[in-house]
C-alpha positions, -999 to +999 in steps of 0.1 A: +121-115+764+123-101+730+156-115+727+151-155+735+125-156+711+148-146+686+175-174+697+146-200+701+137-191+666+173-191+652+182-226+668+148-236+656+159-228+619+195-244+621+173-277+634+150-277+604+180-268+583+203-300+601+174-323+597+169-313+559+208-315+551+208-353+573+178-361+547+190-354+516+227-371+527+202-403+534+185-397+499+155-393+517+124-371+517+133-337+537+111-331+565+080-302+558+084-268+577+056-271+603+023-250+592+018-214+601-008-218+636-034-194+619-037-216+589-051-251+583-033-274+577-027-297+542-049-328+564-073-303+576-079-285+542-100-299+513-082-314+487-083-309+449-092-338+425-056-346+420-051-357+458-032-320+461-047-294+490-061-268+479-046-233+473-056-199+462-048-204+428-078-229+415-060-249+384-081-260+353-082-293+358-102-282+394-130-273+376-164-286+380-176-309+351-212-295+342-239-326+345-243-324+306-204-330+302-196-339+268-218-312+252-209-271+261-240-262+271-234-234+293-208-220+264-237-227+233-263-209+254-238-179+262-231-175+225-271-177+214-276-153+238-249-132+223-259-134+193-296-120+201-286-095+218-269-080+190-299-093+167-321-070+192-300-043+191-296-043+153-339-049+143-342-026+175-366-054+190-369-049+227-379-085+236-350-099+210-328-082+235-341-087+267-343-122+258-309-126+249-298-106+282-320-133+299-301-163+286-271-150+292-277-139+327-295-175+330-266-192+316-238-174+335-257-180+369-256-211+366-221-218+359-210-195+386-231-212+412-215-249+400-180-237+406-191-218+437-204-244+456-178-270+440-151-246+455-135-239+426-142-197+423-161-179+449-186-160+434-205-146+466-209-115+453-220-121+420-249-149+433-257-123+463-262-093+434-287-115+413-309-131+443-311-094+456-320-083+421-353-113+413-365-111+450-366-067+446-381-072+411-404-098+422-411-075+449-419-045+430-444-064+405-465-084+430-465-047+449-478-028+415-504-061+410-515-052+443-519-010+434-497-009+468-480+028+470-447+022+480-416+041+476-387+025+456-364+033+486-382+008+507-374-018+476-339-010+475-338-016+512-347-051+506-325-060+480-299-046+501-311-072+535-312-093+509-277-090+493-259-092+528-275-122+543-271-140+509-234-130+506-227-141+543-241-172+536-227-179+504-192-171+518-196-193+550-203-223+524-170-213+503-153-216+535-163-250+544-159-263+509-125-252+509-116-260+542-111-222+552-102-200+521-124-173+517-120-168+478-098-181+452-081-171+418 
């Protein structure tokens, strides 16, 4: 049995290879290599701006245009943010620094969330971690308002639930934006 699968696959080769060879003797377009089963195929798969399916490596010109286009936003607020954080950390003012983290974190969020949902970069993870980390804060403070006693294990329990539905979720909508890729580079 082994063995006429290997001819089959052999005479299937010097086919493609005939049918190639006829082509380019026409001056025609040689004919694809049909699709491995297990993956979609270039109709089935979403397709980049450029009319091109899309592949694992996500080119520049993929990238999602932030709604405020013409102005870096996203890149000026990173910097500011930058630059109080290591205003906080030289006056050694605690809310200089934290606020600076903040905008950065803010900032960052939202540009990984536009190119994860665009299908440009999967950043499952990334989302998942901060979700996990507000609704566990969150958590914890309206807990402490409450003069609830509850262990921090129980918290970090929830962040945990909340990290692995979130990153299931997130990667399920990666995979239909992308027409089945689970991540890309």
């Amino acid at each position: 049995m082994a063995g006429s699968s290997k001819k089959s696959r052999q005479s299937r080769k010097r086919r493609v290879a005939t049918r190639r060879a006829d082509a380019e003797r026409r001056g025609a377009e040689p004919p694809a290599a049909t699709p491995p089963k297990n993956r979609p195929t270039a109709s089935a798969a979403k397709r980049a701006p450029g009319g091109k399916p899309l592949t694992m490596k996500a080119s520049l010109d993929e990238a999602p245009p932030a709604p405020w286009h013409p102005i870096p936003l996203t890149e000026i607020l990173i910097f500011v943010g930058l630059v109080l954080v290591v205003v906080g950390l030289v006056t050694q003012r605690i809310e200089v620094l934290g606020g600076g983290l903040l905008v950065v974190a803010a900032s960052s969020t939202e540009l990984s969330a536009r190119e994860h949902f665009a299908g440009y970069r999967s950043h499952s993870s990334l989302l998942a971690g901060v979700a996990a980390i507000i609704v566990s804060t969150l958590a914890g403070i309206a807990l402490g308002a409450l003069d609830v006693g509850i262990p921090v294990w129980s918290l970090l329990i929830v962040a945990a639930v909340v990290f692995a539905v979130l990153f299931w979720l997130l990667r399920r909508a990666f995979r239909n934006r992308t027409g089945g890729l689970s991540f890309r580079v």
